[in-house]
N, C-alpha and C positions, 0 to 999 in steps of 0.2 A: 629434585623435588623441593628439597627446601630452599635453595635459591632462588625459585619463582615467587616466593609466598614473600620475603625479602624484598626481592625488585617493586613488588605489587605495594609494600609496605612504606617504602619511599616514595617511589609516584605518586602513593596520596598525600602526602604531606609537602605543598608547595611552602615553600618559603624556609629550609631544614637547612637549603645548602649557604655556605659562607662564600661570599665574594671578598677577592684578597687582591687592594692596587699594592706592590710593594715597592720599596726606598727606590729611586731613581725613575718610576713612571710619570710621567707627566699627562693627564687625558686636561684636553678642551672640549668640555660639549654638555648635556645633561646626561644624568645615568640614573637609570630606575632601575628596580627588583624586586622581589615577593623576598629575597634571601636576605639574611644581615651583613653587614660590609666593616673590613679589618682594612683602615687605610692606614700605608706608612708609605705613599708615594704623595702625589699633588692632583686637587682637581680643581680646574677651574670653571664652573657652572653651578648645575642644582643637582643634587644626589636625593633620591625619595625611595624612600622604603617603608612598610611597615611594620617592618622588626628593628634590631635593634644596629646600631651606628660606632665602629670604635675608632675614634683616630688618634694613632700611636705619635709617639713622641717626634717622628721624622714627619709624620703628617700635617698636611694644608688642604684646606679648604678653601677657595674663597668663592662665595656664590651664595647659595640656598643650600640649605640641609632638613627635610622633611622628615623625620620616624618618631617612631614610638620610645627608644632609650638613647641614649647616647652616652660616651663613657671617652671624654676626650683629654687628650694628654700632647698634643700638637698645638700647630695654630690655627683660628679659625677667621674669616672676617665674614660678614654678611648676615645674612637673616637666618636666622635658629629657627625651628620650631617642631616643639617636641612635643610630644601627649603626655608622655609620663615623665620619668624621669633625667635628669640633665646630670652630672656628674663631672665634676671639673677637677683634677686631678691635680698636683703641683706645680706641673709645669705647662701648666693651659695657659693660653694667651687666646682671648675673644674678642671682637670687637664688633659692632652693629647691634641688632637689634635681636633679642631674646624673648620667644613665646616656649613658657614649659607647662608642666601641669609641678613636678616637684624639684628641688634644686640642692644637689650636694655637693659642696665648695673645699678642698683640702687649701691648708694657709700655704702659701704660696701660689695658687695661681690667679692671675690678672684675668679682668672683664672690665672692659671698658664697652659699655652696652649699655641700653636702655632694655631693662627684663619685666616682663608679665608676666606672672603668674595666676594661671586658670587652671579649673579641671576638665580641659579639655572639648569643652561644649564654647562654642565662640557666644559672645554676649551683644546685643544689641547696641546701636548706637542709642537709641531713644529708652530703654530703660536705664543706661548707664546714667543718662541724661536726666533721669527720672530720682535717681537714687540720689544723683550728687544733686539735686535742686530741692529735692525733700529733708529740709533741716530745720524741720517744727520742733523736734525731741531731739536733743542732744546728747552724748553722751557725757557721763560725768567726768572722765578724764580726757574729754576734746580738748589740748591744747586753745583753740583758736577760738570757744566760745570762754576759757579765762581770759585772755589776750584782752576779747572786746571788752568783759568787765572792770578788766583795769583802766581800759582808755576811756570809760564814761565814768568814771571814777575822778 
């Protein structure tokens, strides 16, 4: 009787279960899941999730990495991109290209990456385009509008 009510309790809730590559696997290929993933193995491709990402200190990535959190402590190369938060522990090693929504960095770990930071909502080229060409108002601590007024000076 109350096993059934249990089983019924987990079935609804996709994305609960934990996917574990552990030390010595090596997968080539892409890998998706509704579930959050504990790598302390190797993958060579894109891993997409939309929960949450942990790669342990034995883990590698090199590929694409899609989720919501990530909390990495291995090494990484390739394209990031996180919604929320990114988490870089001691002993991260990053390299390529970084899209997060927030970024929390312990002293010792290496990013050699180009990082953006958004909330998550991707932003147009033509407003972007818009922003940076609208420099009627400046701000008072814009470096680069002092810059000009010394060089006409």
């Amino acid at each position: 009787m109350f096993s059934e009510k249990k089983e019924k309790r987990i079935a609804a809730e996709p994305g609960s279960a934990q996917n574990r590559i552990n030390e010595g696997t090596k997968l080539k290929g892409d890998v998706s899941s509704t579930g959050f993933f504990r790598i302390d193995g190797t993958i060579e491709g894109n891993v997409k999730t939309p929960s949450k990402v942990v790669l342990g200190k034995t883990g590698v990535i090199i590929g694409t990495l899609t989720c919501e959190n990530a909390d990495i402590e291995g090494r990484f190369e390739g394209n990031l991109q996180i919604s929320g938060t990114l988490s870089l522990r001691s002993t991260a090693v990053i390299e390529g290209d970084v899209t997060v929504g927030k970024l929390s960095v312990e002293p010792g770990a290496t990013m050699n990456a180009s990082c953006v930071m958004q909330d998550g909502k991707s932003k147009s080229k033509t407003a972007e385009t818009q922003l940076n060409t609208d420099t009627s108002k400046t701000h008072p601590f814009d470096r680069n509008h002092e810059v000009k007024k010394v060089a006409e000076s």
